[in-house]
RODO-2510 file (C-alpha; in nm, 4 decimals, decimal comma):
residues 78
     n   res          X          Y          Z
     1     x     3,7573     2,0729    -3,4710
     2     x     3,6384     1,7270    -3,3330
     3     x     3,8862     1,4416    -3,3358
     4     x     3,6161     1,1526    -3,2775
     5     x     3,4566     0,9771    -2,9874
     6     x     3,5775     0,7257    -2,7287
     7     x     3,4118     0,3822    -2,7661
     8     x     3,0306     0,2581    -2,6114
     9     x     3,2020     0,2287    -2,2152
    10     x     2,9009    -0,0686    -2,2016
    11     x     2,9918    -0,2914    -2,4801
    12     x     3,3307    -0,1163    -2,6236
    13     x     3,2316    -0,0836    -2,9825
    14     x     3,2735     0,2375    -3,1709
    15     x     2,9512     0,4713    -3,1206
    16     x     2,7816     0,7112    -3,4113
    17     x     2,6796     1,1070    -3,3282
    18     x     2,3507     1,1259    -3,4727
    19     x     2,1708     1,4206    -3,5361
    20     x     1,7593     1,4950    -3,5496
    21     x     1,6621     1,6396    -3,8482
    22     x     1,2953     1,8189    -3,7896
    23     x     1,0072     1,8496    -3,5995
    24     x     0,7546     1,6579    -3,4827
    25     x     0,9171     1,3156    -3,4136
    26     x     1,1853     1,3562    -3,6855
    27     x     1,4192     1,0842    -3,8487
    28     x     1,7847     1,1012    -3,7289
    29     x     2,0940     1,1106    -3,9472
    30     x     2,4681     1,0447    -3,8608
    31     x     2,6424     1,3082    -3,8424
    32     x     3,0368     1,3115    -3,9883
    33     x     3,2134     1,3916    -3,6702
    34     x     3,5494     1,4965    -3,8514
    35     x     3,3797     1,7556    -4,0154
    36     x     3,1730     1,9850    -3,7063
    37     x     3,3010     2,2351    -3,5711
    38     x     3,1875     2,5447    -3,3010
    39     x     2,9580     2,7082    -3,5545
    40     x     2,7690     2,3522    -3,6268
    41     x     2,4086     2,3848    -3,4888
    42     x     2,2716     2,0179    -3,5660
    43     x     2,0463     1,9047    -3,2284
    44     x     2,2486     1,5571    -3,1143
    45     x     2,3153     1,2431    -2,9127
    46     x     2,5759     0,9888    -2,9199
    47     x     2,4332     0,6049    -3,0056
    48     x     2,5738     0,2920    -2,9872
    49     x     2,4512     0,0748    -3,3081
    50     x     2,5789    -0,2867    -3,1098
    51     x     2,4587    -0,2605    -2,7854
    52     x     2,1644     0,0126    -2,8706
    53     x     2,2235     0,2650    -2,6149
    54     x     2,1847     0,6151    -2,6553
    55     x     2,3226     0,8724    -2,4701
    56     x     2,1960     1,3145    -2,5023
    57     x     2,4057     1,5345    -2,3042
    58     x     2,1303     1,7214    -2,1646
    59     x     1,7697     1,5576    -2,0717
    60     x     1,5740     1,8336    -2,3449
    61     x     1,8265     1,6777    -2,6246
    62     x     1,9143     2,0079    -2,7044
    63     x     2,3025     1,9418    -2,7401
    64     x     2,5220     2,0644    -3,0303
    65     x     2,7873     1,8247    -3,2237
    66     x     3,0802     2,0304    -3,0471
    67     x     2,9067     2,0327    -2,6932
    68     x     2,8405     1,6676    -2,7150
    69     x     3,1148     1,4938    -2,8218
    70     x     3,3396     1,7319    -2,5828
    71     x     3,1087     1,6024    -2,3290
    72     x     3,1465     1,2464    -2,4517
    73     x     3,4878     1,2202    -2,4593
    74     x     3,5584     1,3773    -2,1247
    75     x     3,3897     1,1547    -1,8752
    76     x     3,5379     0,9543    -1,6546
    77     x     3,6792     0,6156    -1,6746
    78     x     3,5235     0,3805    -1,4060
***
């Protein structure tokens, strides 16, 4: 289970997970991080609503909720 994200490291503000929901050029969705786990298989990228940044753990966006907010969480304080 997924205990949350750390906050935009640009602007501070809490960030959303957001999720794409089809193909071609589909709408996005947020995704309630409290409630993914392993098996989740939603395509997703972490976005900050203030400051507008977005941020996909790998460059083909094809990240899952568990991969990405692990990889969120875990980088490195500068």
């Amino acid at each position: 289970m997924v205990k949350g994200l750390k906050p935009c490291p640009f602007c501070g503000e809490n960030v959303k997970l957001m999720a794409i929901a089809g193909a071609p050029y589909p709408p996005t969705y947020e995704v309630d991080v409290s409630a993914i786990d392993k098996q989740s298989d939603d395509i997703c990228f972490v976005y900050c609503p203030e400051c507008r940044t977005s941020w996909h753990k790998e460059a083909r966006i094809e990240s899952f909720p568990a991969d990405t907010t692990e990889a969120w969480n875990r980088r490195v304080k500068v």
